[in-house]
C-alpha positions, 0 to 999 in steps of 0.5 A: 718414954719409948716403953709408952710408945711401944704400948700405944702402937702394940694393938695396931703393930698385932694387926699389922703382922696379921694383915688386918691393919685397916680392920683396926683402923677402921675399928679404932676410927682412924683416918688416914693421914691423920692415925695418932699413937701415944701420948704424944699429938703430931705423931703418925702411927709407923702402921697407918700406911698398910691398911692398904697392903692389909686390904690387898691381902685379905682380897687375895685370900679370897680371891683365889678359892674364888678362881678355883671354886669357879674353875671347878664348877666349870670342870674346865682346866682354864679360867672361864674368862666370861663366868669369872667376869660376870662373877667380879662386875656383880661382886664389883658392884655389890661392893660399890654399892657398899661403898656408897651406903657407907661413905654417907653413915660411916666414912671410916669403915667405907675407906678402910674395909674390904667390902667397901674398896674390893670394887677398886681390884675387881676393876683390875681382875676383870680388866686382865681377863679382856682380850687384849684384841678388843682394844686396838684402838686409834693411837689417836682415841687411846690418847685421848682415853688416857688424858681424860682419866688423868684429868678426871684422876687430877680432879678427885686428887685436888677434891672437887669431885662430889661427895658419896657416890660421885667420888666413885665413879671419877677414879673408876673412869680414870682407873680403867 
């Protein structure tokens, strides 16, 4: 019955529309891969798949009065690029630490919630405020870099790197 369905995904489907999708998931203990809807068992949620997107939105609603705030402060037009990164690593490990804490007493909100996943984008914000002139590297180590993020990344995929905290520092090495 369509109308059941419908019914089961509405909760989820109001989230979704207003970027909270992990918040409901995480609410509703959802685990990804695994978020049911209705009655019918073996079908997967047509929203289980933005909690990412949700995560990313809600970073950015924050992150810009952030750039702003801190650019006022400063009172200078351009992006205090030491400020702002100093401001991101701390944020960045508060919100690692967080995740760590979380993933041993509740996995669920420690996958899905932004206080626990923002370190993954901070990586990001204080990579793109490097100077590209500090990494003139060899080609040589740059490849070699490179290859032991994608090992280390294959490894996290096939699920033999440790639990808790373990499993965060094999993406964050890979990732940058």
């Amino acid at each position: 019955n369509p109308r059941v369905v419908l019914e089961s995904i509405r909760g989820e489907a109001q989230a979704a529309t207003v970027g909270m999708s992990n918040v409901w998931q995480a609410l509703n203990g959802a685990e990804y891969g695994g978020a049911r809807f209705g009655p019918f068992d073996g079908l997967r949620s047509p929203f289980s798949h933005l909690w990412s997107l949700a995560l990313e939105e809600q970073f950015y609603v924050l992150f810009a009065p952030l750039v702003a705030v801190t650019m006022r402060s400063s009172g200078l037009r351009i992006v205090p690029r030491r400020r702002l990164s100093l401001i991101f690593a701390l944020l960045a490990i508060a919100s690692a630490a967080t995740y760590v804490l979380e993933s041993r007493n509740q996995p669920t909100f420690a996958f899905y919630l932004l206080e626990s996943r923002g370190w993954q984008l901070l990586i990001g914000a204080i990579l793109a405020l490097v100077p590209d002139r500090r990494f003139s590297w060899p080609p040589w180590i740059a490849d070699a870099v490179a290859g032991f993020g994608l090992l280390l990344l294959a490894v996290v995929v096939h699920g033999h790197s440790p639990g808790g905290g373990g499993q965060l520092m094999a993406p964050l090495i890979a990732i940058a």
